[in-house]
TIKEVEX-147261 format. One line per 5 residues: for each residue x, y, z of C-alpha. Coordinates in nm, 2 decimals, decimal comma, padded with zeros to 4 digits. Example, Ala and Ser with C-alpha at 12.3 -4.5 7.8 and 13.67 -1.06 7.14 Angstrom:
2
01,23 -00,45 00,78  01,37 -00,11 00,71
end
This chain:
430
13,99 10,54 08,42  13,91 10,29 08,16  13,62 10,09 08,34  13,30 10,05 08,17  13,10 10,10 08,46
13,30 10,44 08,54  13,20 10,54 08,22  12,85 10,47 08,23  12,86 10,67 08,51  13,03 10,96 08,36
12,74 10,96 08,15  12,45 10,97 08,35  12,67 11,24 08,55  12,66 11,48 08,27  12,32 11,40 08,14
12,16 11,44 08,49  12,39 11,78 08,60  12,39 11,93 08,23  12,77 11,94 08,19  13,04 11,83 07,98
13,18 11,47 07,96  13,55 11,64 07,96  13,41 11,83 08,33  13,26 11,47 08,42  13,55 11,31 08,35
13,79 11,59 08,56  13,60 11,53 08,85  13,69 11,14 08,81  14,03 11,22 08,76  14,00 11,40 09,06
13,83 11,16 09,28  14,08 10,86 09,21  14,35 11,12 09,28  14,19 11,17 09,65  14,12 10,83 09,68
14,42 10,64 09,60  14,76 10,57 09,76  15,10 10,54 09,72  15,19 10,29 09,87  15,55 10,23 10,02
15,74 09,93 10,16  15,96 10,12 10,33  15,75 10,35 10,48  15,52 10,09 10,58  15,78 09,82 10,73
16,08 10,02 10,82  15,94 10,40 10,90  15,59 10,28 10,98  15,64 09,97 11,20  15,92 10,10 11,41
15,71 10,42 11,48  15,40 10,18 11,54  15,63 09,98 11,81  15,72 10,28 12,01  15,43 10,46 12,01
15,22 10,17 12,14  15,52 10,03 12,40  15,50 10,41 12,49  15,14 10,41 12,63  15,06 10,07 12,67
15,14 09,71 12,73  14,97 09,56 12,40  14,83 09,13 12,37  14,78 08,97 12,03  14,57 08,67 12,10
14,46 08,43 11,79  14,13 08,24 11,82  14,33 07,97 11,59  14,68 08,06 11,55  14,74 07,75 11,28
14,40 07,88 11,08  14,59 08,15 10,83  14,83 07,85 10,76  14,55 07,68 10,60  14,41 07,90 10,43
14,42 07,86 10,04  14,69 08,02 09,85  14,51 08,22 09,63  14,28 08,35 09,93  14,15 08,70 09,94
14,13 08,80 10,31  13,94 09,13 10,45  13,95 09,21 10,80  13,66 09,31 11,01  13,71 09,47 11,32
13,50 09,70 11,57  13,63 10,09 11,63  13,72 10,22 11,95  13,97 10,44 11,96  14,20 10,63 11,63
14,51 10,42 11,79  14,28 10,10 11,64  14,48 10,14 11,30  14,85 10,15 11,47  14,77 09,87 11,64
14,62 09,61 11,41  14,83 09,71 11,16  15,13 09,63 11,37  15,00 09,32 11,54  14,95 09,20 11,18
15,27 09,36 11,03  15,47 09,02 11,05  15,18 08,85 10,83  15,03 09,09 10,61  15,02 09,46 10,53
14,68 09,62 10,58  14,51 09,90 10,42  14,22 10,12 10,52  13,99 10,35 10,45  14,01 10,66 10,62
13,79 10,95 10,67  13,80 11,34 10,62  14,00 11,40 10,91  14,29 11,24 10,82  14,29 11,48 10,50
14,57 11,73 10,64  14,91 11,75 10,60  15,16 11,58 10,67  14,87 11,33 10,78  14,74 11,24 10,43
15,05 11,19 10,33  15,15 10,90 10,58  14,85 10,77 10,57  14,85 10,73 10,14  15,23 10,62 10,21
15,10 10,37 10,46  14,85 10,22 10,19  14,55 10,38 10,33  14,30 10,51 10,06  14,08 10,81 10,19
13,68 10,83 10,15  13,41 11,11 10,21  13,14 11,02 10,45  12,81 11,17 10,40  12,89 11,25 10,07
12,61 11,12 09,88  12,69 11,21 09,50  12,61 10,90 09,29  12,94 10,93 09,09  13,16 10,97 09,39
13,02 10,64 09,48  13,10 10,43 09,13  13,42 10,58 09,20  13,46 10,45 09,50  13,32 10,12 09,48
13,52 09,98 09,18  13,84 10,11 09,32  13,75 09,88 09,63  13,68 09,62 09,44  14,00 09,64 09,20
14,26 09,61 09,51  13,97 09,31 09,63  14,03 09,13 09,35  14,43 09,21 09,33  14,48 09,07 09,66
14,53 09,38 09,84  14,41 09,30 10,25  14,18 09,52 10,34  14,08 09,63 10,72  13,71 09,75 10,74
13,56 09,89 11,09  13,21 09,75 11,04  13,08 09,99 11,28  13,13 10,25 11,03  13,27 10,46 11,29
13,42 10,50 11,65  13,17 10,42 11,94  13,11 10,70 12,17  12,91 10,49 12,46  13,14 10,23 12,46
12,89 09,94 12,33  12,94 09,80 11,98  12,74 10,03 11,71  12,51 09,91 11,44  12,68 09,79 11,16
12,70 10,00 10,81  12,71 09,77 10,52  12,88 10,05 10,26  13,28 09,94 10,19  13,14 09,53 10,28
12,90 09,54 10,02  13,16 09,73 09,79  13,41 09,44 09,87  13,11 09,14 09,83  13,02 09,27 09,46
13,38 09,09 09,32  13,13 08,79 09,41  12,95 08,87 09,06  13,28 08,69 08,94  13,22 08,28 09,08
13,59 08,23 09,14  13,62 08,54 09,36  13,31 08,43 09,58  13,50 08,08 09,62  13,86 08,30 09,75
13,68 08,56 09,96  13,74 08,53 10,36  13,64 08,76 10,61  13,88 08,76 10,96  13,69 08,91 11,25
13,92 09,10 11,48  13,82 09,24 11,82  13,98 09,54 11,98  14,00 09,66 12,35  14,20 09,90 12,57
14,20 09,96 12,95  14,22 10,38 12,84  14,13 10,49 12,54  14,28 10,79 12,46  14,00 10,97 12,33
13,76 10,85 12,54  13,62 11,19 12,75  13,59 11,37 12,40  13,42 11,08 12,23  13,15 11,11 12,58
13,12 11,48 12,52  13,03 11,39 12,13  12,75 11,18 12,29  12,66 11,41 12,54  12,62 11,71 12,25
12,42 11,49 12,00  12,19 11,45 12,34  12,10 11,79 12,35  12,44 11,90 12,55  12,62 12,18 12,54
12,87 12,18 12,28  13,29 12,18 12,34  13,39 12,53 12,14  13,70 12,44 11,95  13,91 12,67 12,15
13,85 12,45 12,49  13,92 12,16 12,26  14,25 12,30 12,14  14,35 12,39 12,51  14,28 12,05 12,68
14,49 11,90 12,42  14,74 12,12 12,44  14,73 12,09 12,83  14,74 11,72 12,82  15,05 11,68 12,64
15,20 11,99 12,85  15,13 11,73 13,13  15,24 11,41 12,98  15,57 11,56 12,87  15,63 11,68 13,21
15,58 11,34 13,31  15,84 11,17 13,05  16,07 11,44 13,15  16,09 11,36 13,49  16,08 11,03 13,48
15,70 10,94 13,65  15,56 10,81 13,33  15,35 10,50 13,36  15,20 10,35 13,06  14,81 10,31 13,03
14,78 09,98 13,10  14,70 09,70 12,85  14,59 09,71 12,49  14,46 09,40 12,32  14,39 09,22 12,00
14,20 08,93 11,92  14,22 08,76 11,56  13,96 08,52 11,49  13,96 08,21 11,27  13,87 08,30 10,91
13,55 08,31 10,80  13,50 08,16 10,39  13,21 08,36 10,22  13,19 08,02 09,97  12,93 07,90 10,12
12,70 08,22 10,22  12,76 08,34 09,80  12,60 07,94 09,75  12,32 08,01 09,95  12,26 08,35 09,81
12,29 08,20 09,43  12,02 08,54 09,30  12,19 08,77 09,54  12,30 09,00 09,25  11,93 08,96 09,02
11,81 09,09 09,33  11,66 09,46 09,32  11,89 09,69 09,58  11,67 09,74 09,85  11,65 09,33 09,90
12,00 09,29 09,82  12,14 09,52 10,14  11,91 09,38 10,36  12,14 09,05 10,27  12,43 09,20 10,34
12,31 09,39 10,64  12,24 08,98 10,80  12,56 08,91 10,70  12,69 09,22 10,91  12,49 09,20 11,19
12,66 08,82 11,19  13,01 08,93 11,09  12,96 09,22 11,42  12,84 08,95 11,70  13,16 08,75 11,61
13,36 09,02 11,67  13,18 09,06 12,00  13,23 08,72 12,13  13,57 08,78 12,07  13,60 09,11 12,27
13,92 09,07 12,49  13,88 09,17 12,86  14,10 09,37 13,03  14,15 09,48 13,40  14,01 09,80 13,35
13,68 09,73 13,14  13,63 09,42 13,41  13,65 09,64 13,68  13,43 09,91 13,57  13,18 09,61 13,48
13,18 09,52 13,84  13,16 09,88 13,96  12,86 09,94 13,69  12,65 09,61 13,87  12,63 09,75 14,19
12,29 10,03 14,24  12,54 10,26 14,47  12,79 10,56 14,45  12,99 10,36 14,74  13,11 10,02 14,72
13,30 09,85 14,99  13,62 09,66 14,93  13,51 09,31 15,02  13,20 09,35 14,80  13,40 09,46 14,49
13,64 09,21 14,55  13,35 08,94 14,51  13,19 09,10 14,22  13,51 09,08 14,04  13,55 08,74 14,12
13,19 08,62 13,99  13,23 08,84 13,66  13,51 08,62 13,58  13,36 08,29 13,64  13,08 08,41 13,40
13,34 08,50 13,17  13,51 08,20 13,19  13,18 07,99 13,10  13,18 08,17 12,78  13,48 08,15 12,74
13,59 08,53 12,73  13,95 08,64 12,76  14,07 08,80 13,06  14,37 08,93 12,93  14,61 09,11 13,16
14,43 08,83 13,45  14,33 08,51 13,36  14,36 08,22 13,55  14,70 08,38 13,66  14,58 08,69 13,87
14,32 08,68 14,18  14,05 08,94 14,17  14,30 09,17 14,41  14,55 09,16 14,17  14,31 09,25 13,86
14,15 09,49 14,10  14,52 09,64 14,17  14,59 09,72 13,77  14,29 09,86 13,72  14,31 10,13 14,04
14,59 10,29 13,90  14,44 10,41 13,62  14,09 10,46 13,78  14,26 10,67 14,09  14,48 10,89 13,82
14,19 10,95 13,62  14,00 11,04 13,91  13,70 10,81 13,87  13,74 10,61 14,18  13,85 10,72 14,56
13,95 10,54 14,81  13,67 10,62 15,13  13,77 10,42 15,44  13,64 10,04 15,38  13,58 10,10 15,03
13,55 10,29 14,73  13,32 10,63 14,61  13,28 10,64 14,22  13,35 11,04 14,20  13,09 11,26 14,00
13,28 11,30 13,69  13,32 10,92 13,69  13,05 10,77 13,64  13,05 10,84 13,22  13,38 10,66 13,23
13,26 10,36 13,40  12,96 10,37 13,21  13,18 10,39 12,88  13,42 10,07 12,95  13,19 09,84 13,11
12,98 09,87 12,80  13,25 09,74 12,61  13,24 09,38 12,77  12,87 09,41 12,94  12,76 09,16 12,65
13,01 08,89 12,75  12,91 08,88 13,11  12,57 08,71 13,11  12,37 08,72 13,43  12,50 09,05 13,48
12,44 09,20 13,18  12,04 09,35 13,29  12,29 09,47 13,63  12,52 09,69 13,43  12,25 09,76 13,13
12,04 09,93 13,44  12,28 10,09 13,61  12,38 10,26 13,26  12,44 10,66 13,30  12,48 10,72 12,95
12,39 10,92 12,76  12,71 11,06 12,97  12,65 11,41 13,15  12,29 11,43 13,07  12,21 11,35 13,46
12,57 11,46 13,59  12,57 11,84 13,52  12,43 11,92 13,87  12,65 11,65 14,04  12,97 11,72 13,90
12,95 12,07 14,15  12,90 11,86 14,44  13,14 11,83 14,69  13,30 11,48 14,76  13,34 11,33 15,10
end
């Protein structure tokens, strides 16, 4: 409430709305009230953490894999550390957080949705600070920006999803530059540009729990019919009506593997070096800096992408130009994709030089055949109509990784999801 710049702002707010500096100033007041947490230790470590661990033993079997596990141990003391990570599924910020929660407590920014009780509440508790998107008033932003910055500068480790979002076809999104280029500006200050490190962090599930509404999303901004809240409300409501049934008696089985990879930290000394005039330059010019740095930042965080079952086998699925698929052929598929991953290097977690292709094909059924996406049809296997978006959605996760296949799956793409499956999905199935 005392910054300089805030006030400027203030200023130009009043002068270009014709209002009051007391009414500018209340509508501060009541942006840094939105904005920031409270954090709690105790909610955070004790609460928080013990929740995180059930909920995530609950539905899956989770991997924290580090690039360089000795790389945060030599990092300098005073080093301020942001985390950049790609967005798949709302679970993303349970699950870093407690990979991470024996090293370093992370805060986030979180969007509108997250602004309902008891929600915002755990979520200011938890350190997280809330922001509008699309909300484009100038003074919002100033707001914004030099709160960002003061936690940067404090030390406060931040996690930012680059892709500004969650993907809805599976691939990973254009970067958005906003809360990085918020976080860069402590640069202005040379000792700050000399601390700043930037961790990548890749993310990857074999089911994402939100993944048929995130392909509806895709399939509506495509020209699709639109899910009316009420059908929303019911399959939710349906869904946990089913999956309490299942924890009541006893059949539940967890949804397979989630996985984190942590990369080796990235110092911003040098890039600040070689962009000495970053800050003389006019705005336009300046972003278009910071969106390189991005687009670099993002393509680390996809050669990290961990693999598992799941996504692998979809990938082989998604190379083949058929509905049908026979066992022996699959098989092979599978086996190839991973020698390609293995010349780059890629992590086949929940496999790796451990499993055969039967056994990585055997963890990835179960999911496939209780999701109805695959069917077992005498020597092989029929990808059912509803299926394909599915497929389609997690072998774009690690299509990039797989080299020589990559123009395969890219081809074979059905999304966007339903556009040519509204016809099929009436079709009987053999």
């Amino acid at each position: 409430m005392h910054d300089e710049i805030i006030a400027e702002a203030v200023q130009a707010h009043a002068l270009a709305n014709c209002t009051s500096l007391h009414e500018a100033w209340r509508r501060v007041d009541a942006y840094v009230r939105e904005i920031v947490p409270f954090f709690s230790v105790v909610a955070y470590y004790q609460i928080g953490y013990r929740m995180a661990g059930w909920l995530l033993r609950l539905f899956y079997k989770t991997s924290v894999d580090f690039e360089d596990s000795s790389a945060r141990h030599r990092l300098p003391r005073d080093a301020v550390i942001v985390y950049v990570m790609n967005h798949r599924s709302n679970a993303d910020y349970i699950l870093v957080s407690y990979a991470l929660a024996g090293q370093v407590a992370i805060s986030y920014a979180v969007g509108e949705w997250a602004r309902a009780f008891p929600l915002e509440l755990m979520f200011k508790a938890f350190g997280s600070y809330f922001i509008r998107r699309r909300f484009r008033e100038p003074l919002y932003h100033v707001v914004l920006e030099r709160y960002v910055q003061l936690i940067t500068r404090e030390g406060v480790t931040q996690g930012i999803f680059v892709e500004g979002g969650l993907t809805r076809d599976g691939k990973l999104s254009a970067p958005k530059i906003g809360l990085l280029d918020y976080v860069l500006g402590i640069g202005r200050d040379p000792q700050y540009a000399a601390r700043l490190h930037v961790v990548p962090v890749a993310i990857n599930y074999d089911r994402v729990l939100e993944d048929r509404s995130l392909l509806r999303e895709l399939d509506a901004r495509s020209g699709g019919r639109r899910t009316s809240r009420f059908a929303q409300a019911y399959e939710v409501l349906r869904y946990l009506g089913w999956n309490v049934t299942r924890l009541a008696s006893r059949r539940w089985k967890r949804y397979g593997r989630a996985a984190v990879v942590v990369g080796a930290p990235i110092p911003l000394a040098s890039w600040f070096a070689e962009h000495a005039d970053l800050f003389a330059l006019e705005r336009p010019d300046r972003l278009a800096e910071v969106q390189r740095l991005c687009d670099r930042l993002l393509a680390q965080v996809g050669r990290l992408i961990p693999v598992t079952p799941v996504p692998l086998v979809c990938a082989a699925i998604q190379s083949f130009d058929t509905e049908f698929i026979t066992a022996d052929d699959l098989l092979t598929r599978i086996d190839e994709l991973r020698r390609a991953l293995g010349e780059l290097n890629a992590r086949v977690l929940g496999g790796g030089g451990d499993l055969d292709a039967t056994e990585l094909f055997a963890r990835a059924w179960r999911m496939l055949r209780m999701r109805r996406v695959l069917a077992r049809v005498g020597e092989g296997y029929l990808v059912l109509p509803k299926g394909r978006p599915l497929i389609s959605y997690y072998a774009n996760s690690v299509a990039h990784l797989l080299g020589p296949f990559l123009s395969a799956i890219q081809a074979r793409d059905a999304l966007p999801a339903m556009a040519g499956l509204r016809d099929a999905s009436t079709r009987s199935v053999p």
